[in-house]
C-alpha positions in Angstrom: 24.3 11.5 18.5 26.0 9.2 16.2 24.0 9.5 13.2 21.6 12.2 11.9 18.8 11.6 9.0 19.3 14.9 7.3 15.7 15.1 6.2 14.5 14.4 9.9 16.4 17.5 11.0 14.6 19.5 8.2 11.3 18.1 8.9 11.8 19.2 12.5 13.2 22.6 11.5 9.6 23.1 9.4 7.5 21.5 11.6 9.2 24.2 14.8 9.1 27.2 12.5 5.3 26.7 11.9 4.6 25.8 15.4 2.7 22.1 14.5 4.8 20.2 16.8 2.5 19.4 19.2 3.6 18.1 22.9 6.7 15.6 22.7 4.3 12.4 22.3 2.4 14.4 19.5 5.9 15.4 17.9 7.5 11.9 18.2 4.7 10.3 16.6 4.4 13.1 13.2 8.6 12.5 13.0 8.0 8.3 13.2 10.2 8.4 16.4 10.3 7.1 19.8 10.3 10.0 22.9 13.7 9.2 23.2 14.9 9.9 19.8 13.1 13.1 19.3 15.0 13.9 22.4 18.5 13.3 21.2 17.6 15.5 17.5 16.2 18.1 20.1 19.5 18.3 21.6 21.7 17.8 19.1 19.9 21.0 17.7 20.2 22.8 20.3 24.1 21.8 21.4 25.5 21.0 18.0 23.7 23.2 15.6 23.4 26.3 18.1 19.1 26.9 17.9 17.8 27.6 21.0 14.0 25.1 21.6 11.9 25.8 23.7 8.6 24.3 24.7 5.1 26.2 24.9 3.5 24.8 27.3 0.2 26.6 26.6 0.2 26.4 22.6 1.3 22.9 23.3 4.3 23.5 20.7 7.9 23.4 20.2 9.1 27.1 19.2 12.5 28.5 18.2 13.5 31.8 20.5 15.3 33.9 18.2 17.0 32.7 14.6 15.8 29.4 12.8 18.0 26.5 12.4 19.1 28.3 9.1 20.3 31.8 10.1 21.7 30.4 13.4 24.1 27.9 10.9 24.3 31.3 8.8 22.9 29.6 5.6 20.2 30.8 3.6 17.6 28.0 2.1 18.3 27.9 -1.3 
């Protein structure tokens, strides 16, 4: 990914935590991006920044399995 809104990836990071994401349509449309876009954040969080994403399929909702986007870049929010 060439460039990365900083406040998109936090958005995303709070939105995941607290399970609102909706499906990838849903999720695209609350971050004001195309499907494709929220696909390329996705990965660069996952492959970049080192959280691992998955999809619920029954709650509908993106998830983080195991540490947040914080503790897996070993920062603490301030």
């Amino acid at each position: 990914m060439k460039r990365v809104d900083l406040k998109k990836i936090l958005r995303m990071d709070f939105m995941i935590q607290h399970r609102c994401t909706g499906n990838a349509y849903e999720f695209a449309r609350k971050m004001e991006l195309s499907r494709s876009t929220l696909f390329a954040y996705l990965d660069y969080m996952r492959n970049d920044l080192g959280v691992v994403i998955l999809y619920d399929k029954y709650r509908q909702t993106y998830h983080y399995d195991g540490p947040g986007l914080f503790a897996a870049m070993h920062l603490a929010p301030v």
